[in-house]
LUMZA-120477 format. One record per residue (C-alpha): residue in one letter; y, x, z. Coordinates in steps of 0.25 Angstrom, whole numbers. Example, Ala and Ser with C-alpha at 12.3 -4.5 7.8 and 13.67 -1.06 7.14 Angstrom:
<recs>
<rec "a"; <-18; 49; 31>>
<rec "s"; <-4; 55; 29>>
</recs>
This chain:
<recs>
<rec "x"; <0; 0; 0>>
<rec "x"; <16; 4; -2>>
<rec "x"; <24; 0; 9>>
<rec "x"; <41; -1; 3>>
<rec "x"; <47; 1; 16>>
<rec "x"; <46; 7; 30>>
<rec "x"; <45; -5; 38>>
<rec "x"; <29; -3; 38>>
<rec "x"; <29; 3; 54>>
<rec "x"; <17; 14; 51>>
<rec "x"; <22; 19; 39>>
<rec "x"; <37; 19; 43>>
<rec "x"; <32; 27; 57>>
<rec "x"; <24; 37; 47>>
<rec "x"; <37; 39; 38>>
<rec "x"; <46; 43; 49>>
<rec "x"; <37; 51; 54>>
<rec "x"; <35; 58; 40>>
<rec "x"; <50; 59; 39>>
<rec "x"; <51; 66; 53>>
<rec "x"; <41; 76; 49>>
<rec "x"; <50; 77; 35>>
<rec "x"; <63; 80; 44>>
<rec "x"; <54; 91; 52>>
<rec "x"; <50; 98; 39>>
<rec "x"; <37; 94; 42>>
<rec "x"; <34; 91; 27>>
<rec "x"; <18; 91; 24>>
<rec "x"; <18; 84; 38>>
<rec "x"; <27; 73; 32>>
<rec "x"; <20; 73; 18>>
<rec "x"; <7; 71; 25>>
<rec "x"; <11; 58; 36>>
<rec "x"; <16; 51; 23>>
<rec "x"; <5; 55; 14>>
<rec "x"; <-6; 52; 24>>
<rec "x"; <2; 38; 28>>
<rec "x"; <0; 36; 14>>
<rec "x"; <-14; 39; 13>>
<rec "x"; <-18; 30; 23>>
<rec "x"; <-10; 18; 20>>
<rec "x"; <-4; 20; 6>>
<rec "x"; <9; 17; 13>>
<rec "x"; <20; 23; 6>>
<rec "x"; <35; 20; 3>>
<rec "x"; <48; 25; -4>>
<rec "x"; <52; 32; 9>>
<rec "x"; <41; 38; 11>>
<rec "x"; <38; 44; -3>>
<rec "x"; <52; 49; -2>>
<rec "x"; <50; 55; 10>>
<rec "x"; <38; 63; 4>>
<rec "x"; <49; 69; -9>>
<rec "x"; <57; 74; 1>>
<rec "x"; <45; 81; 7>>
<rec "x"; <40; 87; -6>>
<rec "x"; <56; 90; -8>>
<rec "x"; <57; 99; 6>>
<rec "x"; <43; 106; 3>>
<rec "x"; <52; 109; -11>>
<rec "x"; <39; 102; -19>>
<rec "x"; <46; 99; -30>>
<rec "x"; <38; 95; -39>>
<rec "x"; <31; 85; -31>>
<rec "x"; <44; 81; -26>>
<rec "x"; <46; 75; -38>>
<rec "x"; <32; 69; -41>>
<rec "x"; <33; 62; -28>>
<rec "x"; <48; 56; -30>>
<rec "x"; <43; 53; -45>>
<rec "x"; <32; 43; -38>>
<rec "x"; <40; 40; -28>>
<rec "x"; <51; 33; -38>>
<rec "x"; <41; 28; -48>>
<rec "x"; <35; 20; -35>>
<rec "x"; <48; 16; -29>>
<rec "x"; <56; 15; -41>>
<rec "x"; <59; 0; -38>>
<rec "x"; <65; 2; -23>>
<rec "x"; <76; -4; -18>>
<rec "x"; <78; 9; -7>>
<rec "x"; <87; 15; -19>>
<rec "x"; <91; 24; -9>>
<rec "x"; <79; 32; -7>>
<rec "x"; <75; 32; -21>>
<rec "x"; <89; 37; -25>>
<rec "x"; <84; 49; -14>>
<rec "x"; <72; 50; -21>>
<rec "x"; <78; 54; -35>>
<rec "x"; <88; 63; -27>>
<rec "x"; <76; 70; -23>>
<rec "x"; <68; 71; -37>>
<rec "x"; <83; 76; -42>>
<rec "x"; <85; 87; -31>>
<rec "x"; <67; 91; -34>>
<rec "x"; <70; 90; -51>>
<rec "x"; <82; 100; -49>>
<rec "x"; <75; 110; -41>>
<rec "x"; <65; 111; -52>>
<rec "x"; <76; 113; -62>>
<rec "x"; <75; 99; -67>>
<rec "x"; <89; 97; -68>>
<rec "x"; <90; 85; -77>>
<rec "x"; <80; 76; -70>>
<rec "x"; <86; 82; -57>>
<rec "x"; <100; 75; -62>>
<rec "x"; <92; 63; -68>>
<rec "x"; <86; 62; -53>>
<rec "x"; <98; 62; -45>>
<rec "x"; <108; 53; -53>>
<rec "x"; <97; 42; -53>>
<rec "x"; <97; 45; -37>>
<rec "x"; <113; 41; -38>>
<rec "x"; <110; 29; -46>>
<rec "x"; <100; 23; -35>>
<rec "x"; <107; 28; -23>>
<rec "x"; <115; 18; -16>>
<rec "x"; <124; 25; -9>>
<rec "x"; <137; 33; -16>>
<rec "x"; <139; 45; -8>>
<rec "x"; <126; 49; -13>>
<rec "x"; <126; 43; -26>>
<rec "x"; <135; 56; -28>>
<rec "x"; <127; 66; -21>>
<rec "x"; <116; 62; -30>>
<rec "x"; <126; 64; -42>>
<rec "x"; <128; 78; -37>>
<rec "x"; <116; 80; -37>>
<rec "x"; <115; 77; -51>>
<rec "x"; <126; 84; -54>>
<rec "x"; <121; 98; -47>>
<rec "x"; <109; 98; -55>>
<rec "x"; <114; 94; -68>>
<rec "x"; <123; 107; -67>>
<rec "x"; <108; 112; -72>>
<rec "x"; <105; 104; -84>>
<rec "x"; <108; 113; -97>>
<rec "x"; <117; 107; -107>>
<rec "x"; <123; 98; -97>>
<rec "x"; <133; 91; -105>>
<rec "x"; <148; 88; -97>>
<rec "x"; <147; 73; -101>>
<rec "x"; <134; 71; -94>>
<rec "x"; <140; 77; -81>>
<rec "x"; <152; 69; -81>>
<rec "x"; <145; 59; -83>>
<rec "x"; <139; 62; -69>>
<rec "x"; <153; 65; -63>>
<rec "x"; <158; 51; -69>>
<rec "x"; <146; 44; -60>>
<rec "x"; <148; 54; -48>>
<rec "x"; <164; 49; -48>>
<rec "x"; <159; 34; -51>>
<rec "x"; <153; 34; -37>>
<rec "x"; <163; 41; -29>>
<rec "x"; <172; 30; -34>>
<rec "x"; <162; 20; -29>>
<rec "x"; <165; 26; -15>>
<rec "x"; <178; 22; -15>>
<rec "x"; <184; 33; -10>>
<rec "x"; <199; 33; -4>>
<rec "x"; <206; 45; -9>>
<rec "x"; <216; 51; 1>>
<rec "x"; <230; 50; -5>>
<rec "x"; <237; 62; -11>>
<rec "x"; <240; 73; -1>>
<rec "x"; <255; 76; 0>>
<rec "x"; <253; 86; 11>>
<rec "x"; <259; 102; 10>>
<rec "x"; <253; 113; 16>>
<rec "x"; <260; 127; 18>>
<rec "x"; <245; 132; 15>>
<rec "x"; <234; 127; 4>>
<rec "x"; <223; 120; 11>>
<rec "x"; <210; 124; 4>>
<rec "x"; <198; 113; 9>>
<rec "x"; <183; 118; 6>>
<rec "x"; <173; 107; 6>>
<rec "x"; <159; 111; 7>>
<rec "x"; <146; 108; 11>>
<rec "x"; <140; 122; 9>>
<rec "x"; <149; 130; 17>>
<rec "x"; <134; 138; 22>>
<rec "x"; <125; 148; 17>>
<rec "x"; <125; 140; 3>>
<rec "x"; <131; 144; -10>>
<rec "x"; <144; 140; -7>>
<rec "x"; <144; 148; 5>>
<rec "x"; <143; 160; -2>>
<rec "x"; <158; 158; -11>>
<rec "x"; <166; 150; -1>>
<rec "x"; <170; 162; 10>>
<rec "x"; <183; 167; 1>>
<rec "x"; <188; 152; 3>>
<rec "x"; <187; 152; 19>>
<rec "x"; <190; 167; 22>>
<rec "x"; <198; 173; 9>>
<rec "x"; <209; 162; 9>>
<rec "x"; <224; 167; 10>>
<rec "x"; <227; 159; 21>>
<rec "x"; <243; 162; 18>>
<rec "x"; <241; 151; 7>>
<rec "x"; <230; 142; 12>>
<rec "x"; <223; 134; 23>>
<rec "x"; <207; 133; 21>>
<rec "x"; <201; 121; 25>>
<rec "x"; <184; 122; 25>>
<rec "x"; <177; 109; 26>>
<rec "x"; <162; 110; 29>>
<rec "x"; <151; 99; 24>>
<rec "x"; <139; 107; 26>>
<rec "x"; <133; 102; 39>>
<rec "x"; <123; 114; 40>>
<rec "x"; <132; 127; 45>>
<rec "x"; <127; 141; 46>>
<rec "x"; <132; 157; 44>>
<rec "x"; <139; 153; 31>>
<rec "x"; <147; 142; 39>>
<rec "x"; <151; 151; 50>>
<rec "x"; <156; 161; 42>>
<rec "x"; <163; 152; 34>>
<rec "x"; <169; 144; 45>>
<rec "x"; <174; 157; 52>>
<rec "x"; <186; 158; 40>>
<rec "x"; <200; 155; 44>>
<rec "x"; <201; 141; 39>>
<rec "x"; <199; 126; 43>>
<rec "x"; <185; 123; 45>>
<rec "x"; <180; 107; 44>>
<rec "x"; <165; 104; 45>>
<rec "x"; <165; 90; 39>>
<rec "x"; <150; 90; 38>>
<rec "x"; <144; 76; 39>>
<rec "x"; <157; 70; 37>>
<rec "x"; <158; 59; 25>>
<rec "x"; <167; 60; 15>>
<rec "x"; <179; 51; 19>>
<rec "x"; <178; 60; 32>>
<rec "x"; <177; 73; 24>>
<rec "x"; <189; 68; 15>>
<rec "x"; <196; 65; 27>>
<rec "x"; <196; 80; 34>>
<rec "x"; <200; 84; 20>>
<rec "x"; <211; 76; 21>>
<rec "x"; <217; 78; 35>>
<rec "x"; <216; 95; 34>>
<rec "x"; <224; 91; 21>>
<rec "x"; <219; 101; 10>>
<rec "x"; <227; 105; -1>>
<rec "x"; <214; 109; -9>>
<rec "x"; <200; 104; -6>>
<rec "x"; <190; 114; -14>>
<rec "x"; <175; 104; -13>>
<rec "x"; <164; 117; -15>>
<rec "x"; <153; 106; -15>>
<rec "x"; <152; 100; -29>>
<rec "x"; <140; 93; -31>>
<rec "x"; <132; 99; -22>>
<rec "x"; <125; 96; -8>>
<rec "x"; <132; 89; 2>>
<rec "x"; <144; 88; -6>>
<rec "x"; <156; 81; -2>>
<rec "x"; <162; 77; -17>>
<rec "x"; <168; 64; -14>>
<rec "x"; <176; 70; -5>>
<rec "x"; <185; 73; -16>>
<rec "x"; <186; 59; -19>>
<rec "x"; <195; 57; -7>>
<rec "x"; <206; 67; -12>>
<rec "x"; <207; 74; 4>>
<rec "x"; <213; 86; -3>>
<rec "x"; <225; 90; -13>>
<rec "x"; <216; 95; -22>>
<rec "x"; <201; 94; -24>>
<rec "x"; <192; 106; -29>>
<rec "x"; <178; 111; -31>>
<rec "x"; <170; 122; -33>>
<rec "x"; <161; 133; -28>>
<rec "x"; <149; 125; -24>>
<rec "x"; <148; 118; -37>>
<rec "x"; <148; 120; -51>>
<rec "x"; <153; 108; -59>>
<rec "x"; <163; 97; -58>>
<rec "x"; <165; 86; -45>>
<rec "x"; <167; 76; -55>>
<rec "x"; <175; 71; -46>>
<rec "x"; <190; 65; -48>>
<rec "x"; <196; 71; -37>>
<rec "x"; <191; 85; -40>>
<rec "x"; <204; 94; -44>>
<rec "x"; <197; 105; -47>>
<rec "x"; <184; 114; -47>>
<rec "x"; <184; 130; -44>>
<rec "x"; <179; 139; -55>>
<rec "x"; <182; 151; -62>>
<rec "x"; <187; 156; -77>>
<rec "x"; <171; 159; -81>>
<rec "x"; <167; 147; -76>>
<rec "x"; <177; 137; -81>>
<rec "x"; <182; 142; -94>>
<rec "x"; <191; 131; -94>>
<rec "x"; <200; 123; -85>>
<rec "x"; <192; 110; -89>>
<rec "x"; <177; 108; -92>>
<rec "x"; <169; 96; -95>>
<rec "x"; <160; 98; -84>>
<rec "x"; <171; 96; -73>>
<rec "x"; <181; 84; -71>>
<rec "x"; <188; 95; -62>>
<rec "x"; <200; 105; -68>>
<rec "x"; <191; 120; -66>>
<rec "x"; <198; 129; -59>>
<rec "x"; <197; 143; -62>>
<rec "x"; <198; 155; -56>>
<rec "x"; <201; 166; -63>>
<rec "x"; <187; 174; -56>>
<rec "x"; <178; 167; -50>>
<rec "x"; <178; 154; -43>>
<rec "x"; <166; 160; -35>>
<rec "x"; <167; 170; -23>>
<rec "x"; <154; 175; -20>>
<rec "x"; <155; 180; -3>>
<rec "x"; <139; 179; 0>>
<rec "x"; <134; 179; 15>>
<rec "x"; <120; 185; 12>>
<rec "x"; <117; 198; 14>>
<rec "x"; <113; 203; 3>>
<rec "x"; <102; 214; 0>>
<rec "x"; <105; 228; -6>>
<rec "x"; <105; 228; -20>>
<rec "x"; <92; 236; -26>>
<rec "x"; <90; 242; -41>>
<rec "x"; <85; 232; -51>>
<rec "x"; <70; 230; -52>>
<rec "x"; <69; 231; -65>>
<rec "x"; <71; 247; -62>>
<rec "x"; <57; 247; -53>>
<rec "x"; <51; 236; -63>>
<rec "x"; <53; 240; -77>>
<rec "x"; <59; 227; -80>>
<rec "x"; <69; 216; -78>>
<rec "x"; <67; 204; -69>>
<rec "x"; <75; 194; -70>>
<rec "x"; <78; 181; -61>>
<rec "x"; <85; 168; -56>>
<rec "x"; <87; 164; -41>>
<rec "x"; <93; 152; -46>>
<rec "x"; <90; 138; -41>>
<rec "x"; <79; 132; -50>>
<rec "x"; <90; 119; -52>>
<rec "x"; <97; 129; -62>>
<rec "x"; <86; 135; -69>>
<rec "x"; <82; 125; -81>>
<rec "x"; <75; 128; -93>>
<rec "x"; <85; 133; -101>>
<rec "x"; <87; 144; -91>>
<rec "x"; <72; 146; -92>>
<rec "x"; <72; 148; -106>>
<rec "x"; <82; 159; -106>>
<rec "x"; <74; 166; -96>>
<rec "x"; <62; 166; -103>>
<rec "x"; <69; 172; -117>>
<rec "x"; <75; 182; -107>>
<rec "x"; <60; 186; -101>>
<rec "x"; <55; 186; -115>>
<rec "x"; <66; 196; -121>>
<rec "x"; <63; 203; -109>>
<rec "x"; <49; 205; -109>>
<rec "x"; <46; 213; -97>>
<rec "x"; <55; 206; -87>>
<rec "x"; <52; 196; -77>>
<rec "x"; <60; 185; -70>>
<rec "x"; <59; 179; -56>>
<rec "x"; <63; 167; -52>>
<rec "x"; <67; 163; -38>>
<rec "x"; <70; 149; -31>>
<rec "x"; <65; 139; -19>>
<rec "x"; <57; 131; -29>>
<rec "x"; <47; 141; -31>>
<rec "x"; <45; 142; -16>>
<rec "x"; <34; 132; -19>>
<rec "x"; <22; 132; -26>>
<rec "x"; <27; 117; -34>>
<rec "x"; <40; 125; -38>>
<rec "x"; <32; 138; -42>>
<rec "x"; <22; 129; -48>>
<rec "x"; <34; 120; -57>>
<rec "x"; <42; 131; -60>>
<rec "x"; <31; 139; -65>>
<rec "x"; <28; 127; -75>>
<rec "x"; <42; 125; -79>>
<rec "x"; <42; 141; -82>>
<rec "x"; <29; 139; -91>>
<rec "x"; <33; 128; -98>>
<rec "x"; <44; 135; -102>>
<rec "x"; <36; 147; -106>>
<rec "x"; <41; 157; -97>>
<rec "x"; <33; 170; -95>>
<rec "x"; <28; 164; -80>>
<rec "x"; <22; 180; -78>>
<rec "x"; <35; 186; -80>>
<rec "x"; <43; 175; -70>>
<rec "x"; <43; 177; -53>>
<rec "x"; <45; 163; -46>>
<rec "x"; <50; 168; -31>>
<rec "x"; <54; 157; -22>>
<rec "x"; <68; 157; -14>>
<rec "x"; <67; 168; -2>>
<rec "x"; <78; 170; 8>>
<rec "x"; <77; 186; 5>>
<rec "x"; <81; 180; -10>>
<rec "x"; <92; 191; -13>>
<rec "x"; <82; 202; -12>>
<rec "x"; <75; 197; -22>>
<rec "x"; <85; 200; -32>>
<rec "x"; <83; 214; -30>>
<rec "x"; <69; 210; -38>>
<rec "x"; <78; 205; -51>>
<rec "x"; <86; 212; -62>>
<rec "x"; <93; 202; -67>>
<rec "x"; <97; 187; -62>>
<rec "x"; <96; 176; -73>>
<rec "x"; <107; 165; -71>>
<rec "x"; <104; 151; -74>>
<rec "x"; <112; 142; -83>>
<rec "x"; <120; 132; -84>>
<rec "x"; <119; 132; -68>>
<rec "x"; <120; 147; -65>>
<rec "x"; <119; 154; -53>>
<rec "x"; <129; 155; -41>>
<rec "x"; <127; 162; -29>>
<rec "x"; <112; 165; -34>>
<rec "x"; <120; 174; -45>>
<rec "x"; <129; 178; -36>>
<rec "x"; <117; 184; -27>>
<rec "x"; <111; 190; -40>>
<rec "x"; <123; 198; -42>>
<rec "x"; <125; 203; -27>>
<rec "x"; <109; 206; -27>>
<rec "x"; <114; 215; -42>>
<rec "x"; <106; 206; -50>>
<rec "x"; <113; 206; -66>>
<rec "x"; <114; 190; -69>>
<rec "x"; <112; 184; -82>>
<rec "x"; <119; 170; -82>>
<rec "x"; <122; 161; -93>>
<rec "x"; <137; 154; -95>>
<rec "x"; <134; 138; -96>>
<rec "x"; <146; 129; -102>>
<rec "x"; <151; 123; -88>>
<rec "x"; <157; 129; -75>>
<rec "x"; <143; 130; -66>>
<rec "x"; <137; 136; -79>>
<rec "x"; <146; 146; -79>>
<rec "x"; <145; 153; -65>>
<rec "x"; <136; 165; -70>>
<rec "x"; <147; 169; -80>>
<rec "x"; <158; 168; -70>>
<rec "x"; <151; 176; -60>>
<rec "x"; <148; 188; -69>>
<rec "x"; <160; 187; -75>>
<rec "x"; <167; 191; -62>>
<rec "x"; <155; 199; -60>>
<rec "x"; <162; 208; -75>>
<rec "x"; <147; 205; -80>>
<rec "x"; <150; 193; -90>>
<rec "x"; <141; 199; -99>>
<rec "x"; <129; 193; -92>>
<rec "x"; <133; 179; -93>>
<rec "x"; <130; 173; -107>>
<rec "x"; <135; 161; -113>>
<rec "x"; <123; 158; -120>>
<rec "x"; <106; 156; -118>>
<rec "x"; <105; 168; -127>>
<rec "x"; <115; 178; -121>>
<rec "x"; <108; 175; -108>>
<rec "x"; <95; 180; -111>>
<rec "x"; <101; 192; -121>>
<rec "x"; <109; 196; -108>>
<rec "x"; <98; 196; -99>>
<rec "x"; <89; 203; -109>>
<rec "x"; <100; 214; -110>>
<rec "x"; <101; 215; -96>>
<rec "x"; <87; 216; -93>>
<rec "x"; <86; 227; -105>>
<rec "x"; <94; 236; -95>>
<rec "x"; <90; 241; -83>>
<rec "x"; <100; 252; -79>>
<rec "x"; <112; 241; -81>>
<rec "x"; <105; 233; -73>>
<rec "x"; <103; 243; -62>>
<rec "x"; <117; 245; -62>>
<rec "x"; <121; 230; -61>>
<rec "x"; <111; 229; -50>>
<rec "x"; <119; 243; -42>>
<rec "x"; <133; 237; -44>>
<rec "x"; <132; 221; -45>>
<rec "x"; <135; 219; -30>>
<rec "x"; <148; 227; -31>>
<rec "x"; <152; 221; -43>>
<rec "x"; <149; 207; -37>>
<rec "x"; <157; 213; -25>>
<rec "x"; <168; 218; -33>>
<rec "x"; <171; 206; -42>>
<rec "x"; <179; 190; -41>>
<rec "x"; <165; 185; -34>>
<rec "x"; <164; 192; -22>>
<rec "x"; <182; 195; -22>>
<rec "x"; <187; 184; -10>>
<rec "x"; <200; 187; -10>>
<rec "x"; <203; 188; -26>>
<rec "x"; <194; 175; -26>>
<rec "x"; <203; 168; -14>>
<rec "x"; <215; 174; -24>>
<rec "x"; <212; 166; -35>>
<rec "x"; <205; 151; -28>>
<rec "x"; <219; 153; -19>>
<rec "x"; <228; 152; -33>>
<rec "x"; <219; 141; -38>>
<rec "x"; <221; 135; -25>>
<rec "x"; <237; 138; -26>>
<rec "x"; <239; 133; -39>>
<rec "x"; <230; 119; -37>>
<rec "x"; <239; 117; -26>>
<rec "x"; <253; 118; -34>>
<rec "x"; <248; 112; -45>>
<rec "x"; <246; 98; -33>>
<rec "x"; <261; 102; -28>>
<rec "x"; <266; 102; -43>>
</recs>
């Protein structure tokens, strides 16, 4: 028998406490209370099929994880609990693009936001979509602002109250930072200039936290000289409101469309003027938006139709890489102890698609001694090992010449086990290529037609190594071929990388602070005018 609700007293007592030994990590326990419930009494229901995705999910069974919520909304494909089915696609989106499956991964989550009956997270699941779609090659502009258009459509249906135009005047610029990352994350790694290299002749910093979690990163970060807010669990009328009282002149959102995000937040107009950047790589889409931080290499030009934001660029970098790992000494190249050239990718497995694949496998072929390792979480499993090894065969890669190594936390030694790093495209590398670089790895990365796709070329641009960024699948794999045919060059790239990372605009604070302070200056007397 199927059972559609809860209300049956044994099975409900056997769910919660399958869902306590869930919330305990007490997985196989879990799976096994409902599957033996099961087994007994063929007693099953939505809940308690979800229950088992979410275990699959945490074990990072992937593949399974998507045959179970496959069933799952085959069986329950007519319930009126819309909410949970809408989690159920969110899951099968977040499992589809951990295996690279970008397209149904965006196909997942916007029919999650179409379910979903609650409008907050009707746009979380449209950032969702929107993350991963930053993946799909030959992502046309049209088709994202067709996404944006829908993501404003709901924000609308909020009915937000924005906050009247500020007349307030301040003897110092107030710079607000909205993030939920401000941690050993990514963004942790480029936002120290902000707090501790302002000119605080000119400017007041304001530093309002979302991340609820806290830890080495957020004390260091919390110990600069300005205004800190922790805002965390606050909703979004609140958070507006805190904005608004410390009255900011310029509110820079470092979020995007990425977890825990706080984007209708701009919808309120608490501040002046309204920008993003730094933790995301495309537009808002959002009205209120004034502007997104980026750099001439990135943004060719002021305007793009990828963004309903102006690009603001900097005439560097609009990165400023100031790492807190400690980072292990440099060694030679292996391809000096090996006799050939390895090549490899640390890159999330979201960015790696088939077209990136492809040019990989040209590049073994004109290579033909080399070898390439691949390194991420999904193949901590024997299912992600097991899916990736039949992607890589079905797309005839030499499986003999390729090293599937699973996420390790002693990750940067490792590089000293790579000659050259291979960038993915169109979503490159950040601070994984900024690690590459550090560790004195040569990276090989290819220019895409938008802003995110063009991070590899502005970071060895400001590195003086544009040669190694191609604007083209071919160039891409004659430049890695070069590269690898070298291995005295590449013994002295691996000898003076760091100090060239060290020397140049991604790793120079105060000429960074120079020029975010006279785009920060010039936004604002373009508001007095």
């Amino acid at each position: 028998m199927m059972v559609d609700s809860v209300e049956v007293r044994g099975f409900f007592v056997v769910y919660e406490r399958a869902l306590g030994l869930f919330k305990q990590k007490a997985y196989d326990e879990a799976w096994q209370l409902l599957e033996s419930y099961y087994q007994q009494t063929g007693a099953k229901s939505l809940v308690s099929e979800l229950l088992k995705s979410h275990i699959l999910w945490e074990q990072k069974k992937y593949v399974s994880t998507i045959v179970q919520l496959k069933a799952l909304l085959r069986e329950y494909a007519t319930s009126e609990d819309k909410k949970r089915l809408a989690g159920a696609f969110s899951i099968l989106g977040g499992t589809y693009a951990r295996l690279g499956q970008s397209e149904k991964a965006v196909e997942s989550y916007m029919k999650s936001a179409q379910l979903e009956p609650e409008i907050p997270q009707k746009l979380v699941e449209i950032s969702n979509a929107l993350f991963v779609a930053n993946a799909i090659e030959n992502l046309s502009s049209d088709r994202l602002q067709e996404v944006y258009r829908l993501y404003r459509y709901y924000l609308k249906k909020m009915k937000i109250e924005a906050y009247p135009l500020p007349q307030w005047q301040h003897e110092k610029i107030r710079i607000g930072y909205l993030s939920a990352d401000l941690m050993d994350h990514a963004v942790g790694q480029f936002v120290r200039p902000f707090f501790f290299d302002f000119d605080r002749r000119f400017f007041k910093v304001y530093v309002f936290q979302l991340n609820k979690k806290s830890d080495f990163v957020t004390e260091d970060l919390q110990s600069a000289p300005v205004y800190w807010r922790n805002i965390a669990g606050k909703n979004f009328d609140e958070i507006a409101s805190d904005i608004r009282r410390d009255e900011i002149d310029i509110l820079v959102e470092l979020g995007g469309h990425t977890g825990n995000n706080a984007l209708p937040v701009l919808a309120y107009r608490a501040a002046k003027i309204q920008i993003s950047g730094i933790g995301y790589f495309n537009s808002t889409g959002i009205s209120e938006c004034d502007g997104f931080l980026s750099d001439i290499y990135c943004a060719p030009e002021e305007y793009s139709p990828y963004f309903t934001e102006k690009l603001l660029r900097l005439p560097h970098t609009h990165f400023c890489y100031c790492p807190y790992k400690k980072f292990p000494q440099v060694v030679p190249p292996p391809c000096l102890r090996n006799g050939y050239v390895t090549f490899g990718s640390f890159n999330n497995f979201v960015k790696v698609n088939d077209g990136m694949l492809s040019l990989w496998r040209e590049i073994l072929a004109q290579v033909p001694s080399s070898r390439l390792m691949l390194k991420h979480q999904l193949l901590s499993t024997d299912e992600g090992r097991d899916y990736t090894i039949r992607r890589l065969k079905s797309l005839k890669m030499p499986l003999e010449r390729i090293e599937l190594r699973s996420y390790s936390v002693d990750y940067l030694q490792e590089y000293g086990e790579i000659d050259i790093a291979l960038d993915t495209s169109p979503y490159p590398g950040g601070l994984t290529t900024c690690e590459a670089l550090y560790m004195g790895v040569p990276l090989v990365s290819l220019c895409g037609n938008r802003h995110g796709a063009r991070f590899g070329e502005s970071f060895l641009r400001n590195l003086g190594m544009g040669e190694l960024s191609a604007d083209c699948g071919g160039k891409y794999v004659a430049i890695a071929v070069e590269l690898a045919s070298d291995y005295e060059f590449l013994s002295i790239l691996r000898s003076r990388l760091r100090q060239m990372m060290q020397e140049s605009p991604l790793m120079d604070r105060h000429a960074y602070m120079r020029d975010v302070e006279e785009l920060y200056k010039n936004l604002q007397e373009d508001v007095v005018q």
